[in-house]
N, CA, C and O atoms as CSV, one atom per row, in Angstrom:
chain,resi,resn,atom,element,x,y,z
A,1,UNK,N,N,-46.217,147.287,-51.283
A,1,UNK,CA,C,-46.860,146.853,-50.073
A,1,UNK,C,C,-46.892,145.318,-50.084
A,1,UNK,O,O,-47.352,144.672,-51.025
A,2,UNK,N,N,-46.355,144.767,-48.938
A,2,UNK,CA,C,-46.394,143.157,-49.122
A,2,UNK,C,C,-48.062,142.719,-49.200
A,2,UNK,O,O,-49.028,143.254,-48.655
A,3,UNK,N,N,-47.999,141.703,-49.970
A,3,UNK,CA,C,-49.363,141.150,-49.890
A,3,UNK,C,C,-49.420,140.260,-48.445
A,3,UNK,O,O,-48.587,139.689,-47.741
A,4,UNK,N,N,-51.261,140.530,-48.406
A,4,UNK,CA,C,-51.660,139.739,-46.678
A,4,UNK,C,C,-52.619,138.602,-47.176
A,4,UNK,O,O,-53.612,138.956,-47.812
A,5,UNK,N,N,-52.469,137.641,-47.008
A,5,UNK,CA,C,-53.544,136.596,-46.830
A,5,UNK,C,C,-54.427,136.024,-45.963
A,5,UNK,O,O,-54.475,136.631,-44.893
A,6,UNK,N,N,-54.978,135.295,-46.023
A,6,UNK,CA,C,-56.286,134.414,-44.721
A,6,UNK,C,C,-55.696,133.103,-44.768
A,6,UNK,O,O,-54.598,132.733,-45.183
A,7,UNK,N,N,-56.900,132.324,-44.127
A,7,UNK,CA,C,-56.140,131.462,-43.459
A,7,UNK,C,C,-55.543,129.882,-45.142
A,7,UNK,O,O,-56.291,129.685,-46.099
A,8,UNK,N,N,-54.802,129.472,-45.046
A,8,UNK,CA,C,-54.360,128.581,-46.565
A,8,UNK,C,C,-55.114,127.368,-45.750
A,8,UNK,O,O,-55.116,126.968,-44.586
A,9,UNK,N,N,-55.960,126.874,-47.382
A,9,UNK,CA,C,-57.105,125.955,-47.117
A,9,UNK,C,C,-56.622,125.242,-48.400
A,9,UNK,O,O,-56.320,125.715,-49.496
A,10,UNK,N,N,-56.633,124.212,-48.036
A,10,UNK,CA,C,-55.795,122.511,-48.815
A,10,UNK,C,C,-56.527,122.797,-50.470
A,10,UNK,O,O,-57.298,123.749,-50.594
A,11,UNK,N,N,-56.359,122.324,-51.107
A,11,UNK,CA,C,-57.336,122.019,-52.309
A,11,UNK,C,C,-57.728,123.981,-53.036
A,11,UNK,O,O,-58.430,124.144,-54.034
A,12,UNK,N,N,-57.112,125.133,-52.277
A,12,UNK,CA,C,-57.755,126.337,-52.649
A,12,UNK,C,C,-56.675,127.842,-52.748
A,12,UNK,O,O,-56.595,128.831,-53.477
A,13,UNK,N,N,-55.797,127.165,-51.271
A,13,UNK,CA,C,-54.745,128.583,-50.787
A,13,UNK,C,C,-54.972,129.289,-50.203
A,13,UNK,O,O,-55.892,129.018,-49.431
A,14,UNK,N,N,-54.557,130.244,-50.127
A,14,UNK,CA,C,-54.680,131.117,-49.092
A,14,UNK,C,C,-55.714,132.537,-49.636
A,14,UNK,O,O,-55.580,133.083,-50.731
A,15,UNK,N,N,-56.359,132.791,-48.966
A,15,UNK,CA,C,-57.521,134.220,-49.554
A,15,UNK,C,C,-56.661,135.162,-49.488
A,15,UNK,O,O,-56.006,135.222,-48.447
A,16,UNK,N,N,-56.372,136.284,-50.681
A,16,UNK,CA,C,-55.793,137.218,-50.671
A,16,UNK,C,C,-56.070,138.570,-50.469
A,16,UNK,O,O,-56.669,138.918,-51.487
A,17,UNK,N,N,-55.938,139.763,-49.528
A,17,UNK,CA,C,-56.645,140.212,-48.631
A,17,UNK,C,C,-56.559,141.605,-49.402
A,17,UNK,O,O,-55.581,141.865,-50.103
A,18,UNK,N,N,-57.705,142.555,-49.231
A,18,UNK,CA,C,-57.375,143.717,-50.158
A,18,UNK,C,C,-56.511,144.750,-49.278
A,18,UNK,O,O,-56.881,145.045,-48.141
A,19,UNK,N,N,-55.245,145.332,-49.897
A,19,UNK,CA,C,-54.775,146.222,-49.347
A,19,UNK,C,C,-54.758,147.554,-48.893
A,19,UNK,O,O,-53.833,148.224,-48.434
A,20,UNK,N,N,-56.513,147.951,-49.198
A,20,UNK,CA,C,-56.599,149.144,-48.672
A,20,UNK,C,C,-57.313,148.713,-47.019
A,20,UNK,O,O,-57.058,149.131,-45.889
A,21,UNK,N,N,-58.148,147.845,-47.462
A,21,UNK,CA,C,-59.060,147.441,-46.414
A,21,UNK,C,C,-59.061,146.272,-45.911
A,21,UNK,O,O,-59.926,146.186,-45.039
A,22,UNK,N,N,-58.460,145.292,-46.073
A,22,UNK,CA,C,-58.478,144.068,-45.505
A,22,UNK,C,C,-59.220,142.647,-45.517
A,22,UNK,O,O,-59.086,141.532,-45.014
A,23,UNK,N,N,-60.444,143.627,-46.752
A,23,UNK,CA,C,-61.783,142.670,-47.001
A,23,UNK,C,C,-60.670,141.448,-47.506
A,23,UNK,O,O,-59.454,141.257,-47.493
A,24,UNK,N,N,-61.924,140.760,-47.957
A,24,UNK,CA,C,-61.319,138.910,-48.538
A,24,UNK,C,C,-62.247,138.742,-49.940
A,24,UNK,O,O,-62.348,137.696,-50.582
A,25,UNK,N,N,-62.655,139.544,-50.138
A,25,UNK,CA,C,-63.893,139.099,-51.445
A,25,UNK,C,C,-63.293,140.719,-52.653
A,25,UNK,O,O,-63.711,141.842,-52.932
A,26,UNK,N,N,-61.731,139.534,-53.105
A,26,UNK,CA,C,-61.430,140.833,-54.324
A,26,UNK,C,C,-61.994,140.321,-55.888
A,26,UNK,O,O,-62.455,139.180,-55.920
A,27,UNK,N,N,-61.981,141.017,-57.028
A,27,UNK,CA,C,-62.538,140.226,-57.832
A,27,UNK,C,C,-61.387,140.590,-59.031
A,27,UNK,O,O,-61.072,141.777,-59.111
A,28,UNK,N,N,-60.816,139.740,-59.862
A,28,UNK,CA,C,-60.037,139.883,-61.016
A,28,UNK,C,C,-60.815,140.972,-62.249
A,28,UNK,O,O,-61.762,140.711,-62.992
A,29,UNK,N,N,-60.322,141.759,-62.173
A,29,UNK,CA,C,-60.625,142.668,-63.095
A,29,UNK,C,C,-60.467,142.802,-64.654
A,29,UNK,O,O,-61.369,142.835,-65.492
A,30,UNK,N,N,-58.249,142.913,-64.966
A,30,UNK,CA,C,-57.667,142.675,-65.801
A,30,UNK,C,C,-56.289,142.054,-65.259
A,30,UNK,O,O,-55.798,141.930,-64.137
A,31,UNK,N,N,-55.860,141.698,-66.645
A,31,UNK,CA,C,-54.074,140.984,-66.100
A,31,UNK,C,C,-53.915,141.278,-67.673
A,31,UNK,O,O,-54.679,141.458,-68.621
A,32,UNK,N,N,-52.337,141.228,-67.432
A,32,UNK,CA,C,-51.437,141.706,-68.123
A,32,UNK,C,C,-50.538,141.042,-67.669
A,32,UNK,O,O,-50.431,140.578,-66.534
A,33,UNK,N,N,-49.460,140.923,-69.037
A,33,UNK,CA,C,-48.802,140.073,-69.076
A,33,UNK,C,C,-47.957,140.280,-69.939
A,33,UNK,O,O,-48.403,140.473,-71.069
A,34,UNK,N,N,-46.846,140.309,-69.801
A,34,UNK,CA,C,-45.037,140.992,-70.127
A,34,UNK,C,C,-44.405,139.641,-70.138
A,34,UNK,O,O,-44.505,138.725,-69.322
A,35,UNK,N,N,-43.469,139.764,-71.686
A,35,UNK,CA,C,-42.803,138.545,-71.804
A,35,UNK,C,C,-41.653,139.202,-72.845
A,35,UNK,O,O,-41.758,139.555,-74.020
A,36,UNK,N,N,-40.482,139.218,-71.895
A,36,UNK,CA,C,-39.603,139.306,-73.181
A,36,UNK,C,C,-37.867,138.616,-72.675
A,36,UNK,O,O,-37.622,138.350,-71.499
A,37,UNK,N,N,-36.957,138.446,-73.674
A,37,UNK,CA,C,-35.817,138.074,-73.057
A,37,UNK,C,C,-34.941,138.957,-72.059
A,37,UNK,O,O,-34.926,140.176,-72.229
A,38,UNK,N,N,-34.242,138.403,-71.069
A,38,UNK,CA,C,-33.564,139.397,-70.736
A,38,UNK,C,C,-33.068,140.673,-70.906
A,38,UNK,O,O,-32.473,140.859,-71.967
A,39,UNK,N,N,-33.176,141.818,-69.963
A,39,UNK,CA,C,-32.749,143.094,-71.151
A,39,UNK,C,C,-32.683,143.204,-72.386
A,39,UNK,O,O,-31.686,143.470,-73.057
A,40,UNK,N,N,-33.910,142.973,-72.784
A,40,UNK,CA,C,-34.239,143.083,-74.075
A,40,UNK,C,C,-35.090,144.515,-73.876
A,40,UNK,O,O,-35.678,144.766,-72.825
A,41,UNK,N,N,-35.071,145.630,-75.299
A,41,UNK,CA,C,-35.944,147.001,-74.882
A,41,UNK,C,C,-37.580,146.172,-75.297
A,41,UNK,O,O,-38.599,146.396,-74.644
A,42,UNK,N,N,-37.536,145.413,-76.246
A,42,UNK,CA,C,-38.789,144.729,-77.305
A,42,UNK,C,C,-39.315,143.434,-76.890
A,42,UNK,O,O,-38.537,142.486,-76.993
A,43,UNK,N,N,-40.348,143.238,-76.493
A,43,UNK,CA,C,-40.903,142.450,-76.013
A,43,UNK,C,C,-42.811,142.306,-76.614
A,43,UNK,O,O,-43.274,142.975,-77.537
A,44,UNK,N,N,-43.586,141.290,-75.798
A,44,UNK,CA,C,-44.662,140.964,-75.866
A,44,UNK,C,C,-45.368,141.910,-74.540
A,44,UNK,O,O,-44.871,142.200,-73.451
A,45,UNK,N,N,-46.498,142.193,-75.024
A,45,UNK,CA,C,-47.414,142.691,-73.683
A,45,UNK,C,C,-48.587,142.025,-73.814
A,45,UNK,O,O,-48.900,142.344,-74.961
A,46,UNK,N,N,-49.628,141.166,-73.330
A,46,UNK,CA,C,-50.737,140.538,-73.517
A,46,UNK,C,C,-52.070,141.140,-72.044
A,46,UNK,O,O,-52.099,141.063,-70.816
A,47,UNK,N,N,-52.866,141.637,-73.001
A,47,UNK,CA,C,-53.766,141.866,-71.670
A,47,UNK,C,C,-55.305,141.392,-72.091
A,47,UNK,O,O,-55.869,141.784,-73.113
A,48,UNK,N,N,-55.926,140.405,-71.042
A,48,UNK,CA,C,-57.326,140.240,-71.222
A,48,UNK,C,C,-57.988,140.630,-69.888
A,48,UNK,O,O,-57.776,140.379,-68.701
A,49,UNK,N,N,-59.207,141.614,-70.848
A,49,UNK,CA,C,-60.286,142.582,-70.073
A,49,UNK,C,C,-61.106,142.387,-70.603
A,49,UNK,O,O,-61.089,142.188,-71.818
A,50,UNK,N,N,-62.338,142.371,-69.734
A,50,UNK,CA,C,-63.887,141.758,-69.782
A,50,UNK,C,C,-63.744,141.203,-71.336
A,50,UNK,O,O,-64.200,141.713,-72.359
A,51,UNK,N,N,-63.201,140.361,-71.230
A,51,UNK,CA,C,-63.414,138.796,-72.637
A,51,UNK,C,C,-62.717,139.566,-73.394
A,51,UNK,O,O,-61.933,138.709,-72.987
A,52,UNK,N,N,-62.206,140.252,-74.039
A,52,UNK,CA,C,-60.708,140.664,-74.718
A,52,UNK,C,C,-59.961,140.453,-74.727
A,52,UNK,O,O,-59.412,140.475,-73.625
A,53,UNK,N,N,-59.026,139.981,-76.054
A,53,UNK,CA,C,-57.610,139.913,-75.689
A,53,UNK,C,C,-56.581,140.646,-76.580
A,53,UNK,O,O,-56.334,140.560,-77.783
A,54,UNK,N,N,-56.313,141.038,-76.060
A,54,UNK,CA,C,-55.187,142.719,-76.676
A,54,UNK,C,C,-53.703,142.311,-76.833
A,54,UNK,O,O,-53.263,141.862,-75.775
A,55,UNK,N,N,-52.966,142.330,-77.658
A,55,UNK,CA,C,-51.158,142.548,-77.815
A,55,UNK,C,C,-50.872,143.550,-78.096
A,55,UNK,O,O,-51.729,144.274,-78.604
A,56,UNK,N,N,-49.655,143.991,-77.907
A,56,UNK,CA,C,-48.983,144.753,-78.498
A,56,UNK,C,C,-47.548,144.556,-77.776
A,56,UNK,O,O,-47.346,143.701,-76.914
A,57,UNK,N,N,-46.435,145.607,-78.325
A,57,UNK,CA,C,-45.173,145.402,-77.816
A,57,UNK,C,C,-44.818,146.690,-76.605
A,57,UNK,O,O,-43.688,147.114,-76.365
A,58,UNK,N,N,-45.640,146.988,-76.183
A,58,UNK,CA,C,-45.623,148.303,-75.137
A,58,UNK,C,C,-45.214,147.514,-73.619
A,58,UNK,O,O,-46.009,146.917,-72.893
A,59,UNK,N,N,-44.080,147.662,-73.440
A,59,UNK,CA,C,-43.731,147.015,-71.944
A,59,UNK,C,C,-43.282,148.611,-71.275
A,59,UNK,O,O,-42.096,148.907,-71.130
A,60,UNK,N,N,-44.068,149.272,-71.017
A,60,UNK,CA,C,-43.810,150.880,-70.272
A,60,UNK,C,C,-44.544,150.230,-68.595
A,60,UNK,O,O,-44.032,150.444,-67.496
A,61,UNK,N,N,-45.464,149.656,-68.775
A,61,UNK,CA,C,-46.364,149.398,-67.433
A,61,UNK,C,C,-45.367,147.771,-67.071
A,61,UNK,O,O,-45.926,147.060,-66.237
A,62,UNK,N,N,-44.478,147.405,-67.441
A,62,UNK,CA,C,-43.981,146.163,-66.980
A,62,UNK,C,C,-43.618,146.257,-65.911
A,62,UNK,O,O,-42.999,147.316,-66.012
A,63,UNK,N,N,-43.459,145.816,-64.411
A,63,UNK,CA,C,-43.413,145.724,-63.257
A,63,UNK,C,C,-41.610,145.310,-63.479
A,63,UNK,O,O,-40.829,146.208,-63.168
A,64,UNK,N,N,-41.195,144.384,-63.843
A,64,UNK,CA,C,-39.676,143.847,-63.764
A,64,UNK,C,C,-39.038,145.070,-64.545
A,64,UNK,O,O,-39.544,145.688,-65.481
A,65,UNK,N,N,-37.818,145.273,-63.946
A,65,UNK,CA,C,-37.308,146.048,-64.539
A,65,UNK,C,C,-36.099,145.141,-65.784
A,65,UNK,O,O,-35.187,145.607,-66.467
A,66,UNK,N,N,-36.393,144.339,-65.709
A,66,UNK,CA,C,-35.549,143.284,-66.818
A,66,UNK,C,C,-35.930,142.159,-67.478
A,66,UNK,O,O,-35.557,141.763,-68.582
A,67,UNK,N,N,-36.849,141.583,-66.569
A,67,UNK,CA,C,-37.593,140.200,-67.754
A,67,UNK,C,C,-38.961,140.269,-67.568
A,67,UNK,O,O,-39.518,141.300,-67.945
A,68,UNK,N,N,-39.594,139.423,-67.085
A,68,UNK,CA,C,-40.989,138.839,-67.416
A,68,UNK,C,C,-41.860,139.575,-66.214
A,68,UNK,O,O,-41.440,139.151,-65.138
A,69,UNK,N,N,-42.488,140.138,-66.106
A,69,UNK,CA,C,-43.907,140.847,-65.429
A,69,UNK,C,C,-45.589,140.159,-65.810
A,69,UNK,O,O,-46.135,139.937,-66.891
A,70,UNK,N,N,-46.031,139.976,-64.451
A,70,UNK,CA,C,-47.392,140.053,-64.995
A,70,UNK,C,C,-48.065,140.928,-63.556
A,70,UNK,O,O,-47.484,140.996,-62.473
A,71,UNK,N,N,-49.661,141.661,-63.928
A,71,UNK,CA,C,-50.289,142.597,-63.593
A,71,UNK,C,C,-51.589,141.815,-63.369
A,71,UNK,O,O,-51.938,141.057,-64.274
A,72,UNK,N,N,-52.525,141.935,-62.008
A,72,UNK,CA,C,-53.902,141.557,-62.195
A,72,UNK,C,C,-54.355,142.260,-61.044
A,72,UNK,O,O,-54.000,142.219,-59.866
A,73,UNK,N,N,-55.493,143.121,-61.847
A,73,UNK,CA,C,-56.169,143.901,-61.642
A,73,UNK,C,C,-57.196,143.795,-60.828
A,73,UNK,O,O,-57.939,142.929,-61.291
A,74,UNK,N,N,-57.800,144.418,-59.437
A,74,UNK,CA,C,-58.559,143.293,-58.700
A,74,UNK,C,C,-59.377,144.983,-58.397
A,74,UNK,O,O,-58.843,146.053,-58.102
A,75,UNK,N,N,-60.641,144.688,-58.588
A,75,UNK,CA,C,-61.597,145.353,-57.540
A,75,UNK,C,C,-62.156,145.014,-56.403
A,75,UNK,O,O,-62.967,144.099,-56.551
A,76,UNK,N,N,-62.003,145.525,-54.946
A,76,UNK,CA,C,-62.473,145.036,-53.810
A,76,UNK,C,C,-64.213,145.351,-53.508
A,76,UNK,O,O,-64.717,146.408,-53.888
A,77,UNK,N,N,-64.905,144.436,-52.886
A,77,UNK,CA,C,-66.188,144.657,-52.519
A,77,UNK,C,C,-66.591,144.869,-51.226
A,77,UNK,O,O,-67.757,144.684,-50.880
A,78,UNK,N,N,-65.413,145.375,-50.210
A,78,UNK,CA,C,-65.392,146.008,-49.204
A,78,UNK,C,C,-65.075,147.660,-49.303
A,78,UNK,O,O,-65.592,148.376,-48.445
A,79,UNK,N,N,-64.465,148.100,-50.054
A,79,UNK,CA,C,-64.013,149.557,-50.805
A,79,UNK,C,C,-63.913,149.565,-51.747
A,79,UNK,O,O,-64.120,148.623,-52.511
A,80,UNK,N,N,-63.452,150.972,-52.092
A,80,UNK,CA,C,-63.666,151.786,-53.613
A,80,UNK,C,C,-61.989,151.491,-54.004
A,80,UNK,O,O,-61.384,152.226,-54.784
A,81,UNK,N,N,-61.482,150.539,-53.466
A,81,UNK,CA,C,-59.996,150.633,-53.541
A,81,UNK,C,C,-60.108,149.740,-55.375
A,81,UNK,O,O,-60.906,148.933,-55.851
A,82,UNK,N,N,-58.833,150.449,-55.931
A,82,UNK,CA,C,-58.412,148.874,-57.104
A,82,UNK,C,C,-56.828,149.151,-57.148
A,82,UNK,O,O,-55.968,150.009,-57.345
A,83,UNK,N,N,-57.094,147.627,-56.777
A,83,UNK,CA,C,-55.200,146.967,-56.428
A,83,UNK,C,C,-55.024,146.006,-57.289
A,83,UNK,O,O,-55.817,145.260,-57.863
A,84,UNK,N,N,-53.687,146.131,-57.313
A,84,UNK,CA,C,-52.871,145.719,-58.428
A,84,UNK,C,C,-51.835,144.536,-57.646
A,84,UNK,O,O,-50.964,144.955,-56.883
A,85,UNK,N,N,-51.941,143.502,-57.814
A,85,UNK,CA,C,-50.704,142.201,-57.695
A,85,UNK,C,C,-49.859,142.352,-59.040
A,85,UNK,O,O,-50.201,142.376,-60.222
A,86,UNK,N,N,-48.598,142.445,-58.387
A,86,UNK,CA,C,-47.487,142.552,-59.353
A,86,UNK,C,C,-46.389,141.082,-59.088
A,86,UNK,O,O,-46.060,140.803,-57.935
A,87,UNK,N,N,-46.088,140.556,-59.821
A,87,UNK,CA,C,-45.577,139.770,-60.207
A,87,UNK,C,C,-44.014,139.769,-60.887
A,87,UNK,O,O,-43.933,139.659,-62.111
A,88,UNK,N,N,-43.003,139.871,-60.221
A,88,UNK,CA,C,-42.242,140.244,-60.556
A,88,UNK,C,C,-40.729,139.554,-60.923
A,88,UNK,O,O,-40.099,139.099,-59.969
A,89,UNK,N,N,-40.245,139.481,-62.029
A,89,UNK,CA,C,-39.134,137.973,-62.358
A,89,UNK,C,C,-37.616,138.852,-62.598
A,89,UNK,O,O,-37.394,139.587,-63.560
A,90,UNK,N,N,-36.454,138.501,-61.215
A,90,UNK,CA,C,-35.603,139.797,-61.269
A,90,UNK,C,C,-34.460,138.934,-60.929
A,90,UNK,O,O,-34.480,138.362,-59.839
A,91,UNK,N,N,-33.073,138.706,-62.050
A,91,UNK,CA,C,-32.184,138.206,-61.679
A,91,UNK,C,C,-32.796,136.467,-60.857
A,91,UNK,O,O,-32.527,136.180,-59.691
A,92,UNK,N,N,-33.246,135.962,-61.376
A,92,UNK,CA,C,-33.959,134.620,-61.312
A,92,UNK,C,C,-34.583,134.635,-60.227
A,92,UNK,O,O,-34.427,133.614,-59.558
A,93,UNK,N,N,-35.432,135.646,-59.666
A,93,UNK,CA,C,-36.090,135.407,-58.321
A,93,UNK,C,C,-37.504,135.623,-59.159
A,93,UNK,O,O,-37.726,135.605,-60.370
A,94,UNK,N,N,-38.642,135.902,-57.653
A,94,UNK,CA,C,-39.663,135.975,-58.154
A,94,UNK,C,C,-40.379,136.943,-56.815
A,94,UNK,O,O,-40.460,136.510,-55.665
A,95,UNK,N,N,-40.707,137.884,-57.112
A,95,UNK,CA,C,-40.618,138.955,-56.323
A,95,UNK,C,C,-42.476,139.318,-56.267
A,95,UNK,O,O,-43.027,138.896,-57.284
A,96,UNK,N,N,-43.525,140.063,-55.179
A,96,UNK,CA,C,-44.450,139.901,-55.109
A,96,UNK,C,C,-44.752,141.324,-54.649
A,96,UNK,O,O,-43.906,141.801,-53.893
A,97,UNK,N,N,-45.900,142.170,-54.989
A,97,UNK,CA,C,-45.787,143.350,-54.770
A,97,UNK,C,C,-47.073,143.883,-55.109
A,97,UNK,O,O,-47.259,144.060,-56.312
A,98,UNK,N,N,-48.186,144.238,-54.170
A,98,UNK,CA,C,-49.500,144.725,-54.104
A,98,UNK,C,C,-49.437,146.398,-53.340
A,98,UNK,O,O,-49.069,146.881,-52.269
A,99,UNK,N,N,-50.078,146.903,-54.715
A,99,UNK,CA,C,-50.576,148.112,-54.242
A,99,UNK,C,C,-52.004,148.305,-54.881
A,99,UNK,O,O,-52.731,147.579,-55.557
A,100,UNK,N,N,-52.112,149.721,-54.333
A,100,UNK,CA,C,-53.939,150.766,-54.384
A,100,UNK,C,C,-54.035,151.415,-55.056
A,100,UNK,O,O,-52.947,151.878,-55.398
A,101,UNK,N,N,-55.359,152.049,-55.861
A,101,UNK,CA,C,-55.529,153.597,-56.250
A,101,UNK,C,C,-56.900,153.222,-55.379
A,101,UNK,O,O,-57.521,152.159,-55.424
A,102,UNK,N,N,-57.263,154.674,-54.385
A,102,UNK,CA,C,-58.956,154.751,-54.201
A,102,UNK,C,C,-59.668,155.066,-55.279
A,102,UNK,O,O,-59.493,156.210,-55.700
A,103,UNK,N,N,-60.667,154.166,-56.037
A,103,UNK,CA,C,-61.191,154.697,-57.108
A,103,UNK,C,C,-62.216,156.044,-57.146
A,103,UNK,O,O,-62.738,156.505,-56.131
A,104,UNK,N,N,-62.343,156.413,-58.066
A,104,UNK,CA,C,-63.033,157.911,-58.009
A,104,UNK,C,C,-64.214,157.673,-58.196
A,104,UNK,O,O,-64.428,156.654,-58.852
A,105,UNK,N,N,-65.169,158.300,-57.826
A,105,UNK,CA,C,-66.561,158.094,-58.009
A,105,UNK,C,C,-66.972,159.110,-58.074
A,105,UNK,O,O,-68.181,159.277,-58.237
């Protein structure tokens, strides 16, 4: 799902809009973070959650299907939605890609 923004304000950017609902007040949850060489199977995975910081070499959740990915995890305070900004590094581009789960309650 393409990402939607508000209006880009000098000194800040643009507010990034939640994709289930449209609110403007998302909050960083977790990110993750994929680093490895080109088609390479072995790589780095780095993720920090509530003040943690985790490695390992597990690139299964990597967004690129060939180099560098990163993941950040956003809960919205307009819905039960949690969306994911994907970040994506493909044949030297840089590719952008927001989706949902409705969370369960």
């Amino acid at each position: 799902m393409k990402p939607e923004f508000g209006i880009y304000e000098q000194g800040f950017g643009a507010e990034l809009k939640c994709p289930a609902c449209g609110f403007n007040y998302l909050h960083h949850e977790k990110i993750e973070i994929f680093e490895r060489t080109e088609d390479s199977e072995t790589g780095l995975h780095v993720t920090v959650n509530e003040g943690e910081v985790k490695t390992d070499t597990n690139l299964s959740s990597n967004p690129s299907p060939r180099r560098h990915g990163l993941l950040v995890h956003f809960s919205c305070e307009g819905c039960s939605a949690i969306s994911t900004l994907s970040l994506i590094q493909h044949k030297g581009n840089t590719y952008m890609e927001f989706s949902f789960e409705e969370q369960k309650t």
